[in-house]
Legacy VTK file of the C-alpha trace (Angstrom):
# vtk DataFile Version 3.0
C-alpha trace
ASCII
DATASET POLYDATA
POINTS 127 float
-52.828 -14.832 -10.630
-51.415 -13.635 -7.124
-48.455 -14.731 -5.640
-46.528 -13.608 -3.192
-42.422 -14.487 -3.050
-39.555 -13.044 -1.257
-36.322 -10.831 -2.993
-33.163 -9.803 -1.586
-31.707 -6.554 -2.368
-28.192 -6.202 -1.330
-28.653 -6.765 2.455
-32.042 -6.243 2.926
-35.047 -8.867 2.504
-38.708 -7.833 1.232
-42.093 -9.337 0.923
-43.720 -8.766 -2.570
-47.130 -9.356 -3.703
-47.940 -9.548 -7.106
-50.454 -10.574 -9.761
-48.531 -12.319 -12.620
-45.842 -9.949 -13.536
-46.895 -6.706 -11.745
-45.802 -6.058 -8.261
-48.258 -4.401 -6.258
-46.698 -4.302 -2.798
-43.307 -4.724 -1.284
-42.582 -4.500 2.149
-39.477 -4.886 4.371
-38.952 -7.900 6.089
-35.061 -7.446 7.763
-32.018 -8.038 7.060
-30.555 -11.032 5.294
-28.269 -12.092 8.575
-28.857 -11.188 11.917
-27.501 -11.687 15.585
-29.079 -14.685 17.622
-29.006 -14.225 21.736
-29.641 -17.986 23.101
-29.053 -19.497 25.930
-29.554 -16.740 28.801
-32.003 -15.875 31.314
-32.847 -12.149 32.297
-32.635 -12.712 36.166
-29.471 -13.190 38.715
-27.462 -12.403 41.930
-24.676 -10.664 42.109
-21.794 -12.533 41.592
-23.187 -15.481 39.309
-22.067 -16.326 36.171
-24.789 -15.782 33.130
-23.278 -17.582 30.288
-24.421 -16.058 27.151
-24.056 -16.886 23.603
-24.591 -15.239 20.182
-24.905 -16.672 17.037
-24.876 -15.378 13.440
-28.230 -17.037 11.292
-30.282 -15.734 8.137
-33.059 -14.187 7.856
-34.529 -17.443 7.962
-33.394 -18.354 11.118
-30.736 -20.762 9.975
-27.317 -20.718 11.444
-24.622 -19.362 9.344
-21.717 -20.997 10.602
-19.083 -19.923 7.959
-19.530 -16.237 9.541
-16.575 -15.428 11.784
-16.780 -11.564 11.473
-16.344 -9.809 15.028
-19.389 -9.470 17.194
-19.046 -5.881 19.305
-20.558 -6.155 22.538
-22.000 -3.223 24.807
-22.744 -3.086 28.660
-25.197 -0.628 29.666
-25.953 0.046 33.346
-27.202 3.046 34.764
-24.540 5.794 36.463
-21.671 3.580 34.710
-19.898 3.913 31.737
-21.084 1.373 29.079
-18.314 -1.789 29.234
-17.036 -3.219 25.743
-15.333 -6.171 24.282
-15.450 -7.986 21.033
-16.002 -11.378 20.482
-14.347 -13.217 17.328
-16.999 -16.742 16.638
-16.290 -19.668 15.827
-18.585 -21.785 13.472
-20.926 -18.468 13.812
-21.199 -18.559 17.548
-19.336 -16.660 20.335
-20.053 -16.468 23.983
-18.708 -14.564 27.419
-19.801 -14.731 30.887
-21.490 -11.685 31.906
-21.359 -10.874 36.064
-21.846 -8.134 38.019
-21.087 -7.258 41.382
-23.660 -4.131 41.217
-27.215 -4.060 41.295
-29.677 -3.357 38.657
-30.546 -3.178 35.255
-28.429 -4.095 32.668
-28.411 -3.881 28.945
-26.361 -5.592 26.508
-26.006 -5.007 22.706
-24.576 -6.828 20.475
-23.504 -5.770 16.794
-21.058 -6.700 13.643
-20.353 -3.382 11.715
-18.921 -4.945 8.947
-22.142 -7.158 8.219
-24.667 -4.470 8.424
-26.797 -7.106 10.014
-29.716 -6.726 12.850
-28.057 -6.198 16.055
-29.690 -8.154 18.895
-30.399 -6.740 22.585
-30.440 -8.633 26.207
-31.828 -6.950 29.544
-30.804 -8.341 32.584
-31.604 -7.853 35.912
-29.396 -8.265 38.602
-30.371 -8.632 42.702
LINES 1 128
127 0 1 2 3 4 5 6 7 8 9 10 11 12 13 14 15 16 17 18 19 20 21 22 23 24 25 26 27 28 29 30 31 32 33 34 35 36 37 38 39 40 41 42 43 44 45 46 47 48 49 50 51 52 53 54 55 56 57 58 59 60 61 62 63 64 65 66 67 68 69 70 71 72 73 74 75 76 77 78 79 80 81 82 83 84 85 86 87 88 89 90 91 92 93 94 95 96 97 98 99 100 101 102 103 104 105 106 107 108 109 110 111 112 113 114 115 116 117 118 119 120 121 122 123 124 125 126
């Protein structure tokens, strides 16, 4: 009889087929917890205030709001050197207002060491 089921293995989650007790495939799904970017858009002026907030869930997309491990935060823009701050959540969420007086593309990463977990990344554009 075929079945298919997911397992977690330390931090990792995987997708395994099997008929009755034999496992015939396993595949990687992700990790059990990973970074949510909501509430942003990827356009802006110079000088306005983007909002942005991150949020710890599972690998099911629920929110995990017992987390309150540090979320490390990255700048890129091109010719600079990359910005960084931390951010400590509350309830699983943490937010900072991003703005730039400089033109161009910017990338933002954000990532929790200690958890292992997916890091999530944000491209903005600024006019």
């Amino acid at each position: 009889m075929y079945s298919q089921d997911y397992i977690i293995e330390d931090i990792y989650v995987y997708k395994v087929e099997k008929d009755r007790d034999s496992i015939f495939s396993k595949s990687f799904v992700g990790m059990t917890v990973k970074i949510v970017v909501t509430g942003a858009k990827t356009d802006l002026n110079m000088g306005e205030v983007l909002p942005i907030q991150v949020e710890y869930r599972d690998w099911q997309d629920n929110p995990l709001p017992d987390i309150v491990t540090p979320v490390f935060v990255t700048v890129k823009h091109s010719g600079d050197e990359p910005a960084t701050l931390t951010l400590t959540p509350t309830d699983g969420k943490a937010e900072f207002d991003f703005i730039s007086n400089a033109k161009g593309a910017f990338s933002i990463n954000f990532a929790s060491v200690e958890l292992g977990c997916d890091s999530a990344v944000f491209n903005v554009e600024v006019k």
